[in-house]
Residue, then its C-alpha position, 0 to 999 in steps of 0.5 A: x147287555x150292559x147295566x151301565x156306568x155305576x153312579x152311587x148317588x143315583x141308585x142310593x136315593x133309589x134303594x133309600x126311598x124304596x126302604x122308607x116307603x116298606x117301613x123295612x126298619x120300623x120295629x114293632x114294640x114287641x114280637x117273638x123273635x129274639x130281640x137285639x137292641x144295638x145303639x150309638x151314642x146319640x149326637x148333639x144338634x151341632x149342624x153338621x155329622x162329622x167323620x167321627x160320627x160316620x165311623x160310629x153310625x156306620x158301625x151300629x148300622x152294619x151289626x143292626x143290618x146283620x143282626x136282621x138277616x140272623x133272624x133278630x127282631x132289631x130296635x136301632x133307633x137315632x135321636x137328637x141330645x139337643x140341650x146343652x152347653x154347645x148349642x147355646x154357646x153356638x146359637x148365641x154367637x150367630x144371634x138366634x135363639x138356641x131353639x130354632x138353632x137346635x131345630x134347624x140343625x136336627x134338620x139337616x143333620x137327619x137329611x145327612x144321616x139318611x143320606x149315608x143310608x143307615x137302617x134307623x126306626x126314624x118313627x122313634x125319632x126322640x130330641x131331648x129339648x121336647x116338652x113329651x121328653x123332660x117332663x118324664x126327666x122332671x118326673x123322675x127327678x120328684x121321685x127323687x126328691x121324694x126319696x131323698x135321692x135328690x137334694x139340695x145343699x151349699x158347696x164350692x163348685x167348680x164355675x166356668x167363668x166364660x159358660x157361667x156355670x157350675x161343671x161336674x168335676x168329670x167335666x174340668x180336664x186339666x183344670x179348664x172347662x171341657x167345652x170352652x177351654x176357660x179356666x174353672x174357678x171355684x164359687x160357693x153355690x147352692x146347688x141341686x144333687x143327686x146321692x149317687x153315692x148311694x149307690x157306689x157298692x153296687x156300681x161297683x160289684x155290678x162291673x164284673x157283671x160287664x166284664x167280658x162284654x165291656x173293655x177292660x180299659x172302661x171298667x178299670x176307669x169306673x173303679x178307679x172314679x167310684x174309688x173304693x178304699x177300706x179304712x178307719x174313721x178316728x177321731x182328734x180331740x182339739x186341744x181347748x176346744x169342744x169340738x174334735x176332727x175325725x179323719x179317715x184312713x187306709x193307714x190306721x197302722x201309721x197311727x202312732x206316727x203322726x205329728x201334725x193334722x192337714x186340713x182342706x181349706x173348705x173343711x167347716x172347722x177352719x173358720x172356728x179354729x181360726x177366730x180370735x188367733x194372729x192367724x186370722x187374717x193369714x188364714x182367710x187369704x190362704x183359703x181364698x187362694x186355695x178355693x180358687x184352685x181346681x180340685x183336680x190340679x189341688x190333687x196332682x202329685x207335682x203340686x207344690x204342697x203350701x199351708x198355714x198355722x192354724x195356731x191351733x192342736x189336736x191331740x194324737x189319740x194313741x200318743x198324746x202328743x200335741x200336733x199342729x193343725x195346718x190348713x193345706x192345699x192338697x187337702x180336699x174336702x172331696x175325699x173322706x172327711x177333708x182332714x188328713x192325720x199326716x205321717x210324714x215318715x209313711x206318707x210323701x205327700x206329708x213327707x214333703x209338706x213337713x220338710x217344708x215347713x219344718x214339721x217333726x217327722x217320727x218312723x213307725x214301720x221299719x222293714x221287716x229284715x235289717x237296721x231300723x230307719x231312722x228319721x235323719x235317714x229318709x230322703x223320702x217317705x217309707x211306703x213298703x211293708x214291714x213291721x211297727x217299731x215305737x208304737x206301744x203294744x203293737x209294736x213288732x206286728x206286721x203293718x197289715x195286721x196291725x191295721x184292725x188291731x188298732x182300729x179295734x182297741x181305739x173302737x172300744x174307747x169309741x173314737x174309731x171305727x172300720x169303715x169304707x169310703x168312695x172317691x165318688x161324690x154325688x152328683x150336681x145336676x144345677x146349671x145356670x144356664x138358659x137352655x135345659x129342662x127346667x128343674x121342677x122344684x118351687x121355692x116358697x117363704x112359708x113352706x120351703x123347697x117344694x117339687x112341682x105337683x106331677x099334674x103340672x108337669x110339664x115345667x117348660x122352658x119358655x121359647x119368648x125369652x131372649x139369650x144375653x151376649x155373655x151367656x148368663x141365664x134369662x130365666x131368673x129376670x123372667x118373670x113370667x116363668x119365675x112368680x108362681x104360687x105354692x102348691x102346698x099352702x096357695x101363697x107366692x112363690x118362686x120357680x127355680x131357674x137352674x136348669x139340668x145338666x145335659x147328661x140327665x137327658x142322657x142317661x135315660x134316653x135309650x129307655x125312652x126309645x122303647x117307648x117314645x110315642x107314650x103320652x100317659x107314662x114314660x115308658x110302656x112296660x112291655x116294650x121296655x121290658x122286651x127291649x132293655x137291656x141295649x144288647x150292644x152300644x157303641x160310642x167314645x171312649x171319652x164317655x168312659x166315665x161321665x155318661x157311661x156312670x150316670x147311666x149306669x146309676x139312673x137304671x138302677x134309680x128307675x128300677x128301684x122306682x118300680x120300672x121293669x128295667x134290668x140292673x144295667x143299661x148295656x150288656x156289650x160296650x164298643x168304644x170306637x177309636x178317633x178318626x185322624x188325620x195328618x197326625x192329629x185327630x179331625x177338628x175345625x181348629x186344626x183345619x184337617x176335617x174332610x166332610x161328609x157331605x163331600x165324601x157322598x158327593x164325590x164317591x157315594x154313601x157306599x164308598x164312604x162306608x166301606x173305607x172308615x170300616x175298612x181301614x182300621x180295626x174299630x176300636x183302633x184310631x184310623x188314619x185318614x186317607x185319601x188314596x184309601x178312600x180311592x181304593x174302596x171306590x175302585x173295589x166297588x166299580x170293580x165289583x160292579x164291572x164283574x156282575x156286568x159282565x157275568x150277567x148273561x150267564x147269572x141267574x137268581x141265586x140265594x148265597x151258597x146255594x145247594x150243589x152237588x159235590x159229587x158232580x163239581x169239577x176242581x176249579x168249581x169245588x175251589x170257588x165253592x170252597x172259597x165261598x163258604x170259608x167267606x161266609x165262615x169268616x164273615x160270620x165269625x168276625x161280624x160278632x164281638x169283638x166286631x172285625x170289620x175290616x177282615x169281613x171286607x177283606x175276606x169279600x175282597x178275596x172273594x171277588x178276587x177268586x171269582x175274577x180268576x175262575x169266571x172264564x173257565x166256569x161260565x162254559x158250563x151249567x154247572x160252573x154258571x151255577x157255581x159263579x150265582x151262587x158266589x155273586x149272591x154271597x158276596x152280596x149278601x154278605x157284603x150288603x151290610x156293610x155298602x147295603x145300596x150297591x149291593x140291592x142294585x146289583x142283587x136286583x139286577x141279577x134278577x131276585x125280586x126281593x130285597x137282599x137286605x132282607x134275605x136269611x143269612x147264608x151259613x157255610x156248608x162243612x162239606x164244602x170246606x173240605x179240601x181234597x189236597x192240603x199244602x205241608x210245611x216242612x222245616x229242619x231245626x225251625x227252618x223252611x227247606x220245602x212244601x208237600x201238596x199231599x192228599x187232605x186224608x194223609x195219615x201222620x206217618x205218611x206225611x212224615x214219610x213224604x217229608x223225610x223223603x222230599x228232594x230239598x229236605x234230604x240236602x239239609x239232613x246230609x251228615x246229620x242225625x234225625x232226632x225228633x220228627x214232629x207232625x202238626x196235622x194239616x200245616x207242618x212238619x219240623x224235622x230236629x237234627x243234631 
């Protein structure tokens, strides 16, 4: 009896309606089975689910789906990061406002989620633009204000002057806006931030306890962004002038060796030194030039070092000797004080600025063997170890030690210290933009910058207005949201009309998941404290540094805010690689995006699945192809033809099912065999680092012995047996991965229950045992023969076989046998000489 023609999208619908109306996927709050929360990094409202997220979700689905049927109590939830730059940027340009744009695409793209089957708590469903989600955020944020954690202060920021707003430094690449590709152009704002430098030490320290469950490639990338240096603070009193500059250091041992002072041109001293000098005007151009700049293109080694004469000098503490101060644009007030003590001899960057501008230049560490350097000498600055030469009492110390030396005796006349400085600066969460969750801070002429009482939260963003065509913010020309009164002294006052930065909604959203139909808190404390940490999270390596970083930071936040969180959001990291095609990773602008909603249509949600984890290991890139998709369509009609025409002789079976060895004729301990070394293997690469690839290839293996031994096993009760046991182990095991054939066929044999909800199968050791074993055999490296001998051979024996085999003892004529090595169970190498 036939099952008839497999038509994926037919049995899909009908398993996918079967598991909703079970709630098969519904987590409880809590539960005493060990807990695994596994999450993909949720998506923006964009209207469409791409191929990039097909990989991604369709990792996450097949760990939660396994870690199920291990027996976990599994949290895999799915929601919508749905404020932000995208999805105003695209609301505005179809003439709809950004909410019902952002609604209308949640929509569909959920529809499309389901339709790939994945196994998501869709009861926890979360968007990040709903009033029950910011106003915990808003919460928070008071918190922070009330802790100094949140602040508010003037400061150049980058400004992209097509999304008119500020962006994070994290968010300029290569000098232009990460959404919109315009060029960033600094502007003087006052804008809101949050002290993540508070927290650099421990963001810090607290990456090796990700190691191991984290690629080494991210944490490199967060200590190299937090960027913590160990060095001095000295102070350089300028010359006819009260006021001094103090510079940080690393190279406190190049002291005696520095001839001018580098400024940036945001440093608070430049307008002071500049007033009343011929400068004056030459300096105010310069730094209007330099401010316009990136930050992260005025930081590149191959920028063209420029400057100007203040017309002022500082005096070199050590020395004594006058050094000009110039203002220059490789000088960033981001980083230690924003002045640098220059020592062209010891530094390339002041090397090349000082041939410029024909500044003196002075050798203060020699190496340690060989003539000393001499300035005339260098064709570029001297940045190796070795000894101080022409630096007073220092002079002949090692450069390391000379370091502290320094430090300390300049300490004592207190203008230095030892200190540690980040490449971390705080965090600006303002953005001049309509669609985010409103910040909760009132602004008023008698009491100042006051938060919003907690009793009217939530601030919520007003849906009647309307966006502009440029993309500025309405909300500062409505006045209905922005007159308000003061909740400290009664009298009028303002709301603030920034919004926040997208990444806060993403930096706490897995906690909310643990709780998400909470009204009277942000989080229920047993749940959260049952669920977090997310045990493996999923997502681009893009996110690296910007999302990974904040939220490592908020966690932290939260918990010193008194929640019962732990000190990490995700204990495992999975950065999945792009998927490509043609060469060039998917993307409308170079016309190479396949749909998913095609890829269904065509093939089935199975198909779709089984190829993107197929095709590469996941944290490779994958090449798209059209004839691998083919190819994962044809396994999976050849997987159902097999059932169809072994189905009489199936019967319900759970995977690996109990035989008895002793009574298994060979050809059905091989199958046995085989099915248990899946199953073995399967398990093995289901866990981190996560081998998909390999679980489908070992499946299609399986299926393959089974093709070859059906016709001699179905003739006998024990072969039959022998053939349900395998069928039901490459369902089982293969229903994580295309979960709707499987419970097709898996009913269709006849099991009354759901195979994704059946225990998963462990190998039997017995069963991997192999009555003859296949030996190797080379001469000097060389293959020269195979031995089949019996598994429980002794060394000698092997070696006996090996010596004594026909085609080895050809290559050993007129040859005398020096070593013979035995590799138990997989070779032998005979040496001769």
């Amino acid at each position: 009896m036939g099952i008839g023609k497999y038509e994926p999208q037919t049995i899909e619908q009908k398993w996918q309606d079967e598991w909703r109306e079970r709630r098969l996927f519904a987590a409880e709050s809590t539960s005493d089975k060990p807990k695994y929360y596994v999450l993909e990094m949720f998506p923006y409202p964009s209207g469409k689910i791409h191929m990039g997220h097909v990989r991604n979700y369709s990792i996450g689905d097949v760990v939660a789906r396994y870690k199920r049927m291990r027996g976990f109590h599994v949290l895999h939830p799915m929601g919508w990061d749905a404020f932000g730059l995208p999805a105003e940027n695209a609301a505005i340009k179809h003439g709809i406002h950004p909410a019902k744009w952002t609604f209308a695409n949640i929509d569909e793209m959920r529809a499309q989620l389901q339709r790939m089957g994945y196994s998501y708590d869709w009861e926890r469903e979360l968007a990040t633009c709903t009033p029950e989600y910011y106003k915990w955020e808003q919460l928070f944020f008071i918190s922070m204000m009330e802790k100094g954690l949140a602040y508010r202060r003037k400061s150049p920021q980058n400004w992209c002057p097509d999304c008119h707003t500020v962006l994070a430094n994290e968010q300029v690449e290569d000098g232009k806006c990460w959404r919109c590709d315009a060029v960033v152009e600094q502007k003087e704002l006052e804008q809101w931030f949050l002290r993540i430098t508070d927290y650099a030490e421990e963001l810090l320290a607290d990456l090796d306890k990700l190691a191991g469950g984290w690629p080494e490639r991210v944490l490199t990338m967060q200590r190299n962004w937090i960027g913590r240096s160990h060095g001095s603070e000295i102070t350089f009193q300028i010359e006819g002038l009260a006021e001094s500059i103090t510079v940080f250091t690393t190279r406190p041992d190049t002291l005696f060796g520095a001839t001018f002072m580098s400024l940036a041109a945001e440093h608070p001293l430049v307008k002071r030194l500049a007033e009343g000098t011929s400068e004056q005007d030459k300096i105010k151009e310069f730094v209007h030039k330099v401010v316009s700049l990136d930050r992260i293109q005025r930081a590149a080694d191959d920028l063209e070092k420029e400057g100007v004469f203040t017309g002022r000098y500082c005096l070199n503490p050590v020395t004594g000797a006058r050094m000009p101060i110039y203002v220059a644009n490789f000088v960033l007030m981001g980083y230690g004080t924003g002045a640098v003590m220059a020592v062209p001899a010891h530094d390339q960057r002041d090397f090349e600025f000082a041939r410029k501008y024909d500044l003196p230049m002075k050798v203060v560490i020699s190496p340690a063997e060989g003539e000393p350097l001499k300035v005339e000498d260098l064709t570029e600055a001297y940045t190796a170890p070795g000894v101080l030469v022409d630096s007073g009492e220092f002079t002949g110390l090692p450069n390391e030690e000379a370091k502290a030396k320094i430090t300390d005796r300049l300490a004592e006349r207190s203008i230095a210290k030892k200190t540690v400085n980040y490449r971390l600066r705080d965090w600006n969460v303002s953005r001049q933009r309509y669609w985010g969750a409103p910040i909760p801070a009132i602004y008023c002429a008698t009491c100042g910058v006051v938060p919003v009482p907690e009793s009217d939260l939530p601030v919520i963003l007003p849906l009647e207005v309307k966006t502009r065509e440029d993309g500025r913010s309405p909300l500062p020309d409505f006045q209905e949201f922005v007159h308000t009164w003061c909740p400290k002294c009664g009298g009028p006052a303002r709301r603030e009309t920034d919004t926040f930065d997208t990444f806060m909604e993403s930096s706490w959203y897995y906690a909310r998941y643990t709780s998400t139909h909470s009204t009277d808190a942000a989080f229920d404390d047993a749940a959260l404290k049952y669920w977090l940490p997310v045990d493996q999270y999923i997502g681009g390596i893009e996110h690296a540094i910007l999302h990974l970083l904040y939220s490592r930071f908020f966690i932290k936040v939260l918990r010193d805010m008194g929640y019962p969180v732990p000190d990490e959001p995700f204990a495992s990291l999975l950065t999945q690689g792009m998927v490509i095609k043609d060469g060039a990773k998917m993307s409308k602008s170079k016309g190479n995006v396949v749909d998913p909603g095609d890829m269904i249509g065509r093939y089935g949600a199975d198909t779709t699945r089984l190829f993107i984890l197929f095709a590469a290991p996941p944290e490779k890139e994958l090449e798209w192809s059209d004839q691998g998709v083919e190819g994962a369509s044809r396994f999976l009609g050849r997987l159902w033809r097999l059932v169809e025409e072994l189905l009489p002789d199936l019967s319900a079976s759970g995977a690996c099912a109990d035989l008895d060895p002793a009574t298994l004729s060979p050809r059905t301990k091989d199958l046995r065999r085989k099915e248990h070394e899946t199953v073995q293997r399967v398990t093995r690469d289901l866990e981190p680092p996560f081998q998909f690839n390999t679980v489908i290839a070992a499946v299609m293996e399986l299926v393959n012995e089974l093709y070859h031994a059906k016709d001699e096993l179905r003739a006998t009760d024990q072969g039959k047996a022998a053939l349900s046991s395998a069928v039901a182990t490459v369902l089982t095991v293969l229903s994580p991965v295309a979960p709707h054939i499987c419970e097709e066929l898996w009913r269709t044999i006849g099991n009354a229950g759901l195979v994704c909800a059946e225990p998963w199968p462990t190998w039997d050791e017995t069963a991997l045992a192999r009555d003859e074993i296949t030996v190797v055999v080379q001469v000097n490296g060389k293959l020269r023969g195979k031995l089949v001998v019996p598994a429980d051979s002794s060394e000698d024996a092997v070696r006996q076989a090996a010596l004594g085999d026909e085609n080895v003892v050809r290559h050993l004529e007129g040859k005398t046998v020096r070593k013979v090595v035995v590799v138990p169970g997989k070779l032998v190498n005979i040496v001769v000489g």
